[in-house]
C-alpha positions in Angstrom: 216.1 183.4 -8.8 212.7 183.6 -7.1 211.1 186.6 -8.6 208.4 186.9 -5.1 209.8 187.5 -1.9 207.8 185.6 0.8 206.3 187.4 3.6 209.2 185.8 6.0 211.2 187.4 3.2 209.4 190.5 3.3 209.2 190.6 7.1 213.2 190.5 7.1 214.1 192.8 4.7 211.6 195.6 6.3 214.2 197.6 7.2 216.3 197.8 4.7 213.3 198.6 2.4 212.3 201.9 4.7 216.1 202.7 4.9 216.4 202.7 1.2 219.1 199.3 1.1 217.7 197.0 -1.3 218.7 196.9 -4.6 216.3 198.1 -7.3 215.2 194.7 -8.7 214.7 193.6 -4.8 213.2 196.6 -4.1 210.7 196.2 -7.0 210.1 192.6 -5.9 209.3 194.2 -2.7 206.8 196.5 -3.7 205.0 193.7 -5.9 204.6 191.6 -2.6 203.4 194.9 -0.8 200.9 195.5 -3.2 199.9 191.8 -3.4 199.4 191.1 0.7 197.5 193.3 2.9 199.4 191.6 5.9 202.9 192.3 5.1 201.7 195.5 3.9 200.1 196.5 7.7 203.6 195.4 8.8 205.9 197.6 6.6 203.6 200.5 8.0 203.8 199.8 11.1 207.4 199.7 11.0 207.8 202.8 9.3 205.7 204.4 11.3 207.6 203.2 14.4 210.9 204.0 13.2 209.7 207.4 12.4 208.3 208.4 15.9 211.4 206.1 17.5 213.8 208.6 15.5 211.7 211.9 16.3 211.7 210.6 20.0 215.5 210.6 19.6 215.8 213.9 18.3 213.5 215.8 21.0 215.6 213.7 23.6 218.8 215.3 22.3 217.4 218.8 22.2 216.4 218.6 25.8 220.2 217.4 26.5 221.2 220.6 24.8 219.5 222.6 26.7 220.3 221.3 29.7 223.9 221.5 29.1 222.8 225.4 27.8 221.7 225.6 31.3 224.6 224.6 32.9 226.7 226.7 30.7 224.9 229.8 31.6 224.6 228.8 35.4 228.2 228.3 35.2 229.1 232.1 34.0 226.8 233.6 35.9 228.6 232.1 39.2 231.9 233.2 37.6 230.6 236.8 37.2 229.3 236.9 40.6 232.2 235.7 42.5 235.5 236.6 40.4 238.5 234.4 41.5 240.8 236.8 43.9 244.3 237.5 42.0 247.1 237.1 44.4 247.8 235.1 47.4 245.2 233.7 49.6 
């Protein structure tokens, strides 16, 4: 076994570095290469930093869908309060 991941190595296994998925001898292996090549080090930053402001783009996304459907909730009682089915025939 090759005790030195490559960058082509390095550059595939980026993600599952940042999401915490390698084993703890790859992940150590991992950490040597980072610390060894400014390169693949540049590009497990960048990644990280994308992921991070992909997933905080996600989470304001869904926030604004919940309040939207908030707002269509509350629009929705307030025309039920203002014009009450009539009981009865027509």
């Amino acid at each position: 076994m090759k005790m030195m991941p490559s960058c082509r190595e390095i550059s595939e296994q980026a993600s599952d570095y940042l999401d915490q998925d390698l084993s703890p001898w790859q992940r150590a292996a991992f950490r040597m290469h980072l610390l060894m090549c400014v390169y693949c080090r540049r590009h497990v930053k960048h990644l990280g930093f994308t992921v991070a402001t992909l997933g905080k783009i996600a989470s304001e996304e869904k926030a604004r869908e919940n309040d939207d459907i908030q707002q269509i909730i509350a629009l929705i009682k307030r025309q039920q309060k203002e014009s009450p089915e009539q009981k009865g025939g027509d």
